[in-house]
C-alpha positions as CSV (number, residue, x, y, z in Angstrom):
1,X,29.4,1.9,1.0
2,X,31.6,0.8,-2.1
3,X,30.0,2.2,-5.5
4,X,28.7,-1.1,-6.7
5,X,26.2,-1.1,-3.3
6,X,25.7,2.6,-3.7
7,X,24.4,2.0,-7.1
8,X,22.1,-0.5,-6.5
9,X,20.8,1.6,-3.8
10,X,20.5,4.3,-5.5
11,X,18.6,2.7,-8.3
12,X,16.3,0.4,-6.0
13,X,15.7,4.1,-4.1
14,X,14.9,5.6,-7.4
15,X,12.6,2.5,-8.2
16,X,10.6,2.7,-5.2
17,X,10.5,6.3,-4.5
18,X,10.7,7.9,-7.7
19,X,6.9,9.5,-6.9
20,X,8.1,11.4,-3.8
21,X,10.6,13.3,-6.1
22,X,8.0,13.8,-9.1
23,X,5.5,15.2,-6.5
24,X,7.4,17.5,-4.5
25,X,9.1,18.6,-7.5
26,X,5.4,19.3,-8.9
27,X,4.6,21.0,-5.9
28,X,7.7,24.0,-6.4
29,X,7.4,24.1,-10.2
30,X,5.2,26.1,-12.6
31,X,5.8,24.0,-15.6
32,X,6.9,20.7,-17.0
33,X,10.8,22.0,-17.8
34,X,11.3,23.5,-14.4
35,X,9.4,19.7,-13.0
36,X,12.4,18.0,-15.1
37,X,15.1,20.3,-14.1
38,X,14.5,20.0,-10.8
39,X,13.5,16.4,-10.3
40,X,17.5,15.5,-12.0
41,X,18.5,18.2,-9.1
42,X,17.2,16.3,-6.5
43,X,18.3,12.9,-7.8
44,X,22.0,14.2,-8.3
45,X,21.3,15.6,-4.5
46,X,20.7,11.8,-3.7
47,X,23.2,10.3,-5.4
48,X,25.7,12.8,-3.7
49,X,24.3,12.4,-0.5
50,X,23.5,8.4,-0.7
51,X,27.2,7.7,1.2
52,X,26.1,9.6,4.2
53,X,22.7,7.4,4.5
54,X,23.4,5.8,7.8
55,X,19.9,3.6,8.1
56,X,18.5,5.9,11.4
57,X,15.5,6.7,9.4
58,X,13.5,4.8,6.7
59,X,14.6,5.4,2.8
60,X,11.4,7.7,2.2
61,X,11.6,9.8,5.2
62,X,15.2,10.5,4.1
63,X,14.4,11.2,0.7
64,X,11.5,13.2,1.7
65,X,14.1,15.4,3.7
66,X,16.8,15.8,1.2
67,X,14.2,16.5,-1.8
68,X,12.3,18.9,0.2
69,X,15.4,20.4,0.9
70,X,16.6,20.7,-2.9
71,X,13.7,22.4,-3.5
72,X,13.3,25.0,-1.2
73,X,16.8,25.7,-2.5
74,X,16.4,25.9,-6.0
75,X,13.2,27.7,-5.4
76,X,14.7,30.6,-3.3
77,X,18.3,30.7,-5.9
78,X,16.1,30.9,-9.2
79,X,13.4,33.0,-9.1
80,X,12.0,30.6,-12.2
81,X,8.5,29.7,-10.3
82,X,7.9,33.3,-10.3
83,X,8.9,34.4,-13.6
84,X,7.6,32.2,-16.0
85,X,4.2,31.8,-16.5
86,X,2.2,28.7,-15.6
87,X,2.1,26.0,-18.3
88,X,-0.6,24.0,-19.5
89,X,1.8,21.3,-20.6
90,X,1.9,19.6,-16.9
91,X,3.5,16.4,-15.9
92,X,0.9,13.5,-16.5
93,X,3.5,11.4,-14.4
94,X,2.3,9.3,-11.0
95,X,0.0,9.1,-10.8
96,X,-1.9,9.7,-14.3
97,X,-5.7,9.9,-12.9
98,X,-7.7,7.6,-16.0
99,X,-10.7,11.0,-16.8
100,X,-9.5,14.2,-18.1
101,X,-11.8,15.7,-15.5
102,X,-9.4,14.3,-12.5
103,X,-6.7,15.4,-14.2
104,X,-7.6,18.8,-14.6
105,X,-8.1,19.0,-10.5
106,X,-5.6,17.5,-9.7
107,X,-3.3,20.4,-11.6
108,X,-5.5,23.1,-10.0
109,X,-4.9,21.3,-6.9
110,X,-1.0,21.6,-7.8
111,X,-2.0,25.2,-8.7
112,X,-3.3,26.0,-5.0
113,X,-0.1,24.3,-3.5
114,X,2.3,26.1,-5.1
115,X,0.6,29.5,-3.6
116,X,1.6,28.4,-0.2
117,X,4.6,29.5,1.4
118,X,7.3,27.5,1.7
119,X,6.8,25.4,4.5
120,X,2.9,25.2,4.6
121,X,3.7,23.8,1.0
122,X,6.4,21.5,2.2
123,X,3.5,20.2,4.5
124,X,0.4,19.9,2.3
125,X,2.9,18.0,-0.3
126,X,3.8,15.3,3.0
127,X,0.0,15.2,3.8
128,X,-0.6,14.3,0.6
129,X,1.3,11.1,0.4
130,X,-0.2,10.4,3.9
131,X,2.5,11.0,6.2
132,X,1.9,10.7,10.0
133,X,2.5,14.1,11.7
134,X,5.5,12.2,13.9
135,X,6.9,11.4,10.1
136,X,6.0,14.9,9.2
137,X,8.3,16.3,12.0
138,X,11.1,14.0,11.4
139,X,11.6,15.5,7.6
140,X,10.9,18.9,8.3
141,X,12.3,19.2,12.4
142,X,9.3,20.6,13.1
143,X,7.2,19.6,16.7
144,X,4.3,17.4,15.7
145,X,1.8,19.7,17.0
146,X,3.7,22.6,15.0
147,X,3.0,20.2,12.0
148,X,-0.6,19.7,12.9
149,X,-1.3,23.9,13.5
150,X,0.1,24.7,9.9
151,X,-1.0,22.1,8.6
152,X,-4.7,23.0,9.3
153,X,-3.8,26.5,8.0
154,X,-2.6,25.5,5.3
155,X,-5.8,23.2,4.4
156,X,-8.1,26.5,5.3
157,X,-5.9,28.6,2.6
């Protein structure tokens, strides 16, 4: 892929998916600087990764993979989510619910998340956005009824 295509990808990518980045960066951070920091990790992460792309899986599943990835990474090499206390300034970023009131659960419902482990967290994020468990296991290379066991742990926790 010559630059020119791999820019446009890229920034069609970023256009249509920019809410999978936001939310599973969301999900691994404990304020709005770590959110930032991490969402550029991720994109950079695309962008590097973009000429290895080769079309056997749809643009959000391999997104979903890479950022995912990122993130589990960054969590495990900075101990950040753990150190820094968790910040009231929170990303009002896709989407922005319209009452106060929404807002407010849907950061404790960002709150809950993040005490997951890993994975289990890697899953409730995917659920979220309504993922099938087949799509499920395709990002994480988990069996589907792997997916569908944690996944109901997770929801109990």
């Amino acid at each position: 892929m010559d630059t020119k295509d791999r820019e446009e990808t890229f920034t069609q990518w970023m256009a249509d998916h920019r809410a999978i980045v936001v939310k599973i960066s969301r999900g691994f951070t404990a304020n709005s600087a770590d959110t930032d920091d991490l969402i550029q990790e991720i994109q950079i992460r695309l962008w590097a990764s973009l000429e290895h792309y080769r079309g056997e899986s749809k643009p959000s599943t391999w997104i979903y993979r890479i950022a995912l990835n990122r993130a589990l990474t960054w969590q495990r090499d900075s101990k950040r989510v753990k150190q820094r206390s968790l910040s009231s300034d929170r990303l009002e970023e896709v989407p922005s619910p319209a009452r106060a009131e929404d807002q407010e659960r849907l950061n404790r419902l960002y709150e809950q998340i993040r005490q997951l482990g890993e994975i289990d967290r890697s899953l409730m994020l995917l659920s979220l956005d309504g993922l099938t468990y087949a799509e499920m296991s395709s990002i994480t290379g988990m069996s589907e009824s792997n997916v569908g066991a944690r996944l109901s742990r997770a929801r109990t926790k």
